[in-house]
C-alpha positions as CSV (number, residue, x, y, z in Angstrom):
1,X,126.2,80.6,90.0
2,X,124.8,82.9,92.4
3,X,124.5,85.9,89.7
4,X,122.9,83.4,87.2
5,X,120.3,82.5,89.5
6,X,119.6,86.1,90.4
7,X,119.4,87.0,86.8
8,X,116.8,84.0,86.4
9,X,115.0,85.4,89.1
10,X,114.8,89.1,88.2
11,X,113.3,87.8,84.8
12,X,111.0,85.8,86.5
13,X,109.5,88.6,88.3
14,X,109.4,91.0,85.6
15,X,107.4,88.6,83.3
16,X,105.3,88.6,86.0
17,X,104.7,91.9,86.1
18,X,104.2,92.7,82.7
19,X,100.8,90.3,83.2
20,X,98.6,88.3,80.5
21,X,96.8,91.4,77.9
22,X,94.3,88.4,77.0
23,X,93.3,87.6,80.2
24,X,93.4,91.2,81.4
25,X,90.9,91.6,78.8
26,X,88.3,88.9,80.1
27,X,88.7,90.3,83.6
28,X,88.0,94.0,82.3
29,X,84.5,92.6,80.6
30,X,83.9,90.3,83.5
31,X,84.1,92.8,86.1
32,X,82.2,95.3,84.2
33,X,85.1,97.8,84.3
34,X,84.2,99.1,80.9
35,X,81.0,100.4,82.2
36,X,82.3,103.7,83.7
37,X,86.1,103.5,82.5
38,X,84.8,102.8,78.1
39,X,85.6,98.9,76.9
40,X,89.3,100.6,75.0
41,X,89.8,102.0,78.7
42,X,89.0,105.6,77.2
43,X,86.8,106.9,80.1
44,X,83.3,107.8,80.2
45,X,82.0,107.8,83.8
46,X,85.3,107.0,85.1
47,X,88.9,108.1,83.7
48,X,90.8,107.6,81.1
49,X,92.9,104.1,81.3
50,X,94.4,103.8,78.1
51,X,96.7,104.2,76.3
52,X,99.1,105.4,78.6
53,X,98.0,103.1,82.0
54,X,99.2,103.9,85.4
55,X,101.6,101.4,87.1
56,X,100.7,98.1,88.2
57,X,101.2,99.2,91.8
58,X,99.5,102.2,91.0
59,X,96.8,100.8,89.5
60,X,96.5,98.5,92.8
61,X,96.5,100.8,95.3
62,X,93.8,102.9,93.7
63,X,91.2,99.6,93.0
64,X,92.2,98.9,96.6
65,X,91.4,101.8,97.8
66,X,89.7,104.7,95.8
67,X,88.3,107.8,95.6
68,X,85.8,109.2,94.3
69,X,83.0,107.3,93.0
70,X,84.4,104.1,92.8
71,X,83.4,101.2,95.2
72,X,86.7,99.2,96.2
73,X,87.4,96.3,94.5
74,X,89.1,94.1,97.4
75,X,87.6,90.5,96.8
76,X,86.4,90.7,93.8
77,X,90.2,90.6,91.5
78,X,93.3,89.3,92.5
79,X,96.8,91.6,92.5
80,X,97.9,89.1,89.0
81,X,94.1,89.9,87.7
82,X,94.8,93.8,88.4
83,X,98.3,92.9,86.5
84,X,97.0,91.6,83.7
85,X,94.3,94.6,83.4
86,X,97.3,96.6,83.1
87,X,98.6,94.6,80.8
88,X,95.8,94.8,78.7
89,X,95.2,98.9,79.2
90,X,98.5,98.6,78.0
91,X,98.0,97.0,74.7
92,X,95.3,99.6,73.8
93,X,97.1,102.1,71.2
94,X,96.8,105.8,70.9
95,X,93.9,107.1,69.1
96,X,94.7,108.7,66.1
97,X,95.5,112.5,65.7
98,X,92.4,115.0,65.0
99,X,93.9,115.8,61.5
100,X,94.0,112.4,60.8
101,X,90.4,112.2,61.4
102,X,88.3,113.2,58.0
103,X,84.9,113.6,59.3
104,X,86.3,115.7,61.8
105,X,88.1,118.1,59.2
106,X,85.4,118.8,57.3
């Protein structure tokens, strides 16, 4: 019994860190996050996000405490928000390939 409840348990906590994409979404828009880091996470005044997002701890640490430019985010998301943000970085697919790209073949 004791490996079956560790079993249920280690699911538990990766479900929980693989976070909610949709709500990761909202909390992106909400907090503005798009503004410097591009609303497909693909950077502008900030970095690059997506497609390839760092870890969830990463990710935390660096919100928690950045460099840089970026103001710390200590109050204003919660570590599951943050999770689900990575989630949702982590739904945003590659861009495609420069040959595959007419306009810019021409």
């Amino acid at each position: 019994m004791k490996i079956a409840g560790m079993l249920v348990w280690m699911l538990a906590g990766m479900a929980m860190a693989e976070g909610n994409a949709e709500n990761g979404k909202r909390v992106f828009m909400k907090q503005m996050c798009y503004r410097c880091h591009g609303t497909d996470g693909q950077g502008g005044a900030g970095p690059r996000l997506a497609p390839k997002p760092l870890s969830t701890e990463a990710l935390t640490r660096y919100v928690r405490k950045p460099t840089g430019q970026m103001p710390p985010y200590t109050n204003q998301v919660t570590d599951a928000e943050l999770g689900d943000i990575r989630a949702y970085l982590a739904t945003i697919p590659e861009p495609a390939p420069v040959k595959d790209i007419p306009l810019l073949n021409q």
